[in-house]
C-alpha positions in Angstrom: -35.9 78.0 126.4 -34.6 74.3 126.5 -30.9 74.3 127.6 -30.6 70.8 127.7 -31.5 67.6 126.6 -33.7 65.9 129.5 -36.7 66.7 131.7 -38.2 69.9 132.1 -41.3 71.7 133.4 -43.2 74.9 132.7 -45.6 76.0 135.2 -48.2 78.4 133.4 -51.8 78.6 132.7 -53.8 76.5 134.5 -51.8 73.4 134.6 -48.0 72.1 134.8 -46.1 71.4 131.0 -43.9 68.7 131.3 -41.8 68.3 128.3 -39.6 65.2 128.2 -36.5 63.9 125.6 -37.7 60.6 124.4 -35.3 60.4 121.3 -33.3 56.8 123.0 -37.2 55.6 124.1 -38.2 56.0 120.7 -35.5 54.4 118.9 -37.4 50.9 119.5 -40.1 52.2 116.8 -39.2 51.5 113.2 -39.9 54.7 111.7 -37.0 56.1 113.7 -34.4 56.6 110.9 -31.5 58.2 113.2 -33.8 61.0 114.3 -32.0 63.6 115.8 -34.9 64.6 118.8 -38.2 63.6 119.9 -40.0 65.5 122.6 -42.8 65.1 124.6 -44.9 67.4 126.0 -47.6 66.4 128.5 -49.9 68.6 130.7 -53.1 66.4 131.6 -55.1 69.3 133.7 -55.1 71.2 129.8 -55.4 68.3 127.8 -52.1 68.2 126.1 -50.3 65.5 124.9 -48.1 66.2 121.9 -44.9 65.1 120.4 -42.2 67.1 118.5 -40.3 65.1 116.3 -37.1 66.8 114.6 -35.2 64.1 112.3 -32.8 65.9 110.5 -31.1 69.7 110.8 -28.2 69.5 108.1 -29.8 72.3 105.8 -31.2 74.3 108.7 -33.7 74.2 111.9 -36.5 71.8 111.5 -39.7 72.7 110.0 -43.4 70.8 109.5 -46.6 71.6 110.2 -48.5 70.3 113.6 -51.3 67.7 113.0 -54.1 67.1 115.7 -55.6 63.5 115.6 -56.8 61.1 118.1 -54.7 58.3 117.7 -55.6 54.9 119.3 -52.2 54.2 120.9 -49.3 56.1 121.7 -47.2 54.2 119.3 -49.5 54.7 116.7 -49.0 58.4 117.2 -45.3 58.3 117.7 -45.0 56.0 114.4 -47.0 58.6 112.5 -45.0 61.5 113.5 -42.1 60.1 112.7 -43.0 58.8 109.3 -44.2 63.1 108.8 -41.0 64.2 110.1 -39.2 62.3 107.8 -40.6 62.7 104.9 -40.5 66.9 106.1 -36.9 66.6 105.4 -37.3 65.1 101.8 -40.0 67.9 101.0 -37.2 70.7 102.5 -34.2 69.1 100.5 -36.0 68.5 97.1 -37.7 72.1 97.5 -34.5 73.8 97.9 -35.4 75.3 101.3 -32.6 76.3 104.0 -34.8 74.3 106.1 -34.3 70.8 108.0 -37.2 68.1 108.8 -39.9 68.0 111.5 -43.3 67.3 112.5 -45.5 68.0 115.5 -48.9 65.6 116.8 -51.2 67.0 119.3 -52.8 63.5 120.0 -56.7 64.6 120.4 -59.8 64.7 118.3 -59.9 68.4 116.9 -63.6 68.2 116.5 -64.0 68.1 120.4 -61.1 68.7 122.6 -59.2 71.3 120.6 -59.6 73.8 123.6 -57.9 77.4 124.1 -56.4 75.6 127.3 -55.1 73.2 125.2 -53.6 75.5 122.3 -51.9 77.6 125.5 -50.1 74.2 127.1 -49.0 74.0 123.7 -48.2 77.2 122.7 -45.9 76.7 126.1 -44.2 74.2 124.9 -43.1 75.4 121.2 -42.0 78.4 123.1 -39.8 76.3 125.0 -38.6 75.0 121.7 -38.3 78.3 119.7 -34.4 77.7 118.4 -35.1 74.3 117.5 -38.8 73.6 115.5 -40.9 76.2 114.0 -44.3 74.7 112.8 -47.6 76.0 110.9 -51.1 74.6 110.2 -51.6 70.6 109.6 -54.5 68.3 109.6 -56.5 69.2 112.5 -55.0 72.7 112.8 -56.6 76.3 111.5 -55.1 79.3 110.2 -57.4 81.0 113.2 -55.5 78.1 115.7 -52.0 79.3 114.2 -52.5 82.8 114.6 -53.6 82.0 118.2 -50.1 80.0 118.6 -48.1 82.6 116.9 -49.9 84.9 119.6 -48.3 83.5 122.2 -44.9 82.1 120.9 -42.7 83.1 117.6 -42.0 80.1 116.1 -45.2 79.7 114.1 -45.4 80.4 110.2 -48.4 80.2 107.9 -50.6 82.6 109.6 -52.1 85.7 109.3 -49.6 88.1 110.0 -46.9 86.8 108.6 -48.4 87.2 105.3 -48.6 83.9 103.6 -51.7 82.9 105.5 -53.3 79.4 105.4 -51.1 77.2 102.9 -54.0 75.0 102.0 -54.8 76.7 98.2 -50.6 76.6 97.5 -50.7 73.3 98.2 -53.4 72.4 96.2 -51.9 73.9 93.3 -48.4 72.6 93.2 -50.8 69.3 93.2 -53.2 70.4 90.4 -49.8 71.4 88.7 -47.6 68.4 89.6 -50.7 66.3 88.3 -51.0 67.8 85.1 -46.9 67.4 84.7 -47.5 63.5 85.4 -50.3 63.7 82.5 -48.4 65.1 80.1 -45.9 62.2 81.0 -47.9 59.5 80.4 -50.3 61.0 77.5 -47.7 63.5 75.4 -50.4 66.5 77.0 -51.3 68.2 80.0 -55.1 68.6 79.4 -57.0 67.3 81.7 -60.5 67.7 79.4 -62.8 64.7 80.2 -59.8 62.6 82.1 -62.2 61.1 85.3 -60.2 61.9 88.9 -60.6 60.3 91.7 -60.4 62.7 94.8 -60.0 60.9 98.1 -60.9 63.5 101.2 -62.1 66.7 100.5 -60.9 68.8 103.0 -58.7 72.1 102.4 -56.7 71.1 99.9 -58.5 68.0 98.3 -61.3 70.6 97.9 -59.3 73.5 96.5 -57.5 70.9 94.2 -61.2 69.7 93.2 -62.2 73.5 92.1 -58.7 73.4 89.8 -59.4 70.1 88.4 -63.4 71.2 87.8 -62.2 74.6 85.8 -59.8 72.5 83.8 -62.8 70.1 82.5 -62.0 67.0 84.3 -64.9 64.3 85.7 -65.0 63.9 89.5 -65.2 61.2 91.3 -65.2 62.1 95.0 -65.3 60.6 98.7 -64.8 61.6 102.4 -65.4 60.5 105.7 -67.7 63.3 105.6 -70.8 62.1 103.7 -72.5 65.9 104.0 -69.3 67.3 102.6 -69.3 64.7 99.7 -73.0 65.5 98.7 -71.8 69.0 98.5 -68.9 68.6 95.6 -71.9 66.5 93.3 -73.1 69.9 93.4 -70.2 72.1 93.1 -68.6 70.0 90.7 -71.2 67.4 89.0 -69.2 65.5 90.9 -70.3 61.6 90.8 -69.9 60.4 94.9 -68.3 57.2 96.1 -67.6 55.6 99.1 -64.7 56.4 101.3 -63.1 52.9 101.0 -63.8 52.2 97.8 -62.7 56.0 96.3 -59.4 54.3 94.9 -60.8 51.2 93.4 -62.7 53.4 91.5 -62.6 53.2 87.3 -61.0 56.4 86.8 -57.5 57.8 85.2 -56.0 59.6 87.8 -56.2 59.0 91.6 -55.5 61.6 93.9 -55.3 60.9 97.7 -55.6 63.9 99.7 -56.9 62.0 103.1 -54.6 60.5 105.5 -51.6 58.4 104.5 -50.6 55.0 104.3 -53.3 53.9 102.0 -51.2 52.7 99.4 -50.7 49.1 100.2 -50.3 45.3 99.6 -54.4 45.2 99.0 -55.2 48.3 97.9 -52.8 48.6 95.1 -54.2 45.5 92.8 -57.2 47.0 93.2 -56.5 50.6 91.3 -57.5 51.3 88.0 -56.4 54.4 87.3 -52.9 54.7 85.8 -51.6 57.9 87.6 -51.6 58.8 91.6 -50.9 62.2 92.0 -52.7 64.0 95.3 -51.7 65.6 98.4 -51.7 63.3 101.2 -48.2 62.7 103.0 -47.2 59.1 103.2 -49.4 57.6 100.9 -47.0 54.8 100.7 -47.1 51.7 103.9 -44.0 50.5 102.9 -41.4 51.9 100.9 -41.7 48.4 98.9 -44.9 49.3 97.9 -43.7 51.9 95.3 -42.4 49.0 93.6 -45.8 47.7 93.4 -47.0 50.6 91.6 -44.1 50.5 89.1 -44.9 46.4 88.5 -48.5 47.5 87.8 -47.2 50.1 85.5 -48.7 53.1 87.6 -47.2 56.5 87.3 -46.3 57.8 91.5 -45.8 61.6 91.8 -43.9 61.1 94.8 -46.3 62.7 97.8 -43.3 65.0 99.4 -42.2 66.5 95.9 -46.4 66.9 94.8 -47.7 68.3 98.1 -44.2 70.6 98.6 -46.5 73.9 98.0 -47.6 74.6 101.6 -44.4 73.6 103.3 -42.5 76.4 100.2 -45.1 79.2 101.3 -44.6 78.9 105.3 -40.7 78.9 104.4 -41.2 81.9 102.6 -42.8 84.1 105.7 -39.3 83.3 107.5 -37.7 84.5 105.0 -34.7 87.7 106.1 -37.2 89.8 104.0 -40.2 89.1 105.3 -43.2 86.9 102.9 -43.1 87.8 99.0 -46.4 86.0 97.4 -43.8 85.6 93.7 -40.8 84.4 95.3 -43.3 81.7 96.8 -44.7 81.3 93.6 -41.1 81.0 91.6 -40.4 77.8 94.0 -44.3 76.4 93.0 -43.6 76.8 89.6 -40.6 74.2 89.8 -42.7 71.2 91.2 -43.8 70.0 87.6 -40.3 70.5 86.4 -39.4 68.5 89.3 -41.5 65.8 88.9 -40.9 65.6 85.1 -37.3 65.7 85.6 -38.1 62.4 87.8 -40.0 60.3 86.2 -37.7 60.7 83.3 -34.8 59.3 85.5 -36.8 56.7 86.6 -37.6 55.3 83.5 -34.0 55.6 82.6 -32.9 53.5 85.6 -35.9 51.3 86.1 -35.6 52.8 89.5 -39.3 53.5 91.1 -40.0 57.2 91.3 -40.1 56.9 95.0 -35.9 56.1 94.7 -34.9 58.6 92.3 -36.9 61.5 94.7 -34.9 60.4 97.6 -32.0 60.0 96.1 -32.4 63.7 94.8 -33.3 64.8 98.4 -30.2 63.0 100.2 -27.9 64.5 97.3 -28.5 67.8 98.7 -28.6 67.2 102.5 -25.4 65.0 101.9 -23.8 68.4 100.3 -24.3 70.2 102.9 -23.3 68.1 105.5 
């Protein structure tokens, strides 16, 4: 275990962890807000490279999933993780959970270089962590990758034996049921019967949110990076298909990123049509000014870390003292809509965006416990 803050290495495996402090070095990036620790863990012969950021441990030790993706730059990465980490102590605060903010990136393409060797460096170095993040499946990562992890260190949740296995279908439907609250909102009813959804990225969850959305009688509009996987949900779901960068210009009612964030931006946002965004991708905002975009274009924002809280609610609920109970998870699902109701009611109250009035929730409770 980590005594200190500073320099250590691990020599295990086939290769030598380094795990370095780099909270002061990565102060210079924006996304910092006042983290508390950043980490980074390096072991070249395996592959590894990943950083731990924790941002914020008022309400208890950090917790976020791990994400593997092949970032360009290193500042790229470290700007991404951050951003998570953040927004991993919103999700924890407005969710009620004992739990603080973090976020992991292992920066390497998952499709070719996620490697046993490479899970075991980083195994290592979460085990070297244990007190201080505990972590569970993210873009990149599978329930069979966390049950290797939680194999080999015990600060891994969302696996197989811990119960609440892979987090993907919760998450998808706190979305399908924070959606339908943001319908009712703007139309007086929660059916969803021949309202046309746009789904951007159709992996775990924008694909279990897609089978929700199907049953319930909505039309599909749908796009990923992966054109196969798109030609597959025409069929599942009569689905009509669109192109990946075009998915949120498309002419539909609701949009519903469940890709990669940051695509909610100075050019994209003119170019919406649909009156609602409610999906599952974190950080679907560039800039926190661009929620006041939205609200000038009189789109309704189901703030992503209050939608997408069902995955992060069922990993907490495996470390729970009792062990994983599926309707205590469940309980804490069911309050998403009332959640997001409650806030877009208050927004329209204050003329505040929805984006303020879920922080403001969030720091209420950290600031209480403080």
């Amino acid at each position: 275990m980590l005594q200190s803050v500073g320099h250590t290495e691990i020599t295990g495996g086939t290769g030598t962890l380094s795990i370095r402090d780099i909270t002061c070095e990565s102060a210079r990036i924006d996304a910092f807000d006042s983290h508390e620790q950043i980490f980074l863990g390096e072991d070249p012969s395996r592959g590894l490279k990943a950083i731990v950021a924790i941002h914020n441990t008022r309400l208890g030790p950090a917790l976020g999933g791990t994400r593997i993706w092949p970032h360009e730059t290193f500042d790229a990465a470290l700007t991404d993780v951050l951003r998570l980490s953040r927004g991993m102590t919103l999700k924890a605060a407005i969710s009620g959970l004992p739990f603080g903010g973090g976020k992991a990136l292992i920066v390497a393409d998952a499709r070719t270089a996620k490697t046993p060797e490479l899970l075991d460096a980083y195994a290592e170095m979460l085990l070297a962590l244990k007190d201080r993040f505990w972590t569970a499946e993210d873009v990149g990562m599978t329930l069979a990758d966390a049950d290797y992890l939680r194999a080999r260190t015990p600060n891994v949740s969302g696996t197989s034996s811990g119960g609440g296995g892979n987090p993907s279908p919760i998450t998808a439907e706190g979305v399908f049921l924070g959606l339908k609250a943001a319908v009712e909102h703007r139309h007086g009813s929660e059916d969803l019967t021949g309202l046309k959804v746009a789904v951007q990225g159709l992996g775990a969850v924008g694909w279990a949110l897609c089978e929700r959305l199907h049953a319930a009688g909505a039309a599909l509009i749908v796009a990923d990076i992966d054109a196969d996987r798109a030609g597959e949900a025409t069929s599942e779901f009569g689905a009509r298909k669109c192109a990946a960068d075009a998915i949120h210009a498309a002419d539909a009612d609701i949009f519903a990123p469940c890709a990669l964030g940051g695509m909610l931006n100075g050019n994209s946002i003119p170019e919406l049509k649909a009156g609602i965004i409610a999906g599952s991708a974190n950080n679907q905002l560039a800039r926190e000014e661009d929620a006041v975009l939205l609200k000038e274009s009189g789109i309704l924002y189901a703030p992503d870390y209050v939608i997408n809280s069902g995955g992060l609610i069922n990993v907490a609920a495996e470390l729970e003292p009792g062990g994983y109970e599926a309707e205590a998870a469940f309980a804490r699902l069911r309050h998403i809509p009332e959640t997001l109701a409650d806030i877009f009611h208050r927004a329209e109250a204050t003329g505040m965006t929805t984006n303020e009035v879920a922080e403001a929730l969030a720091l209420e409770r950290i600031a209480a416990a403080s």
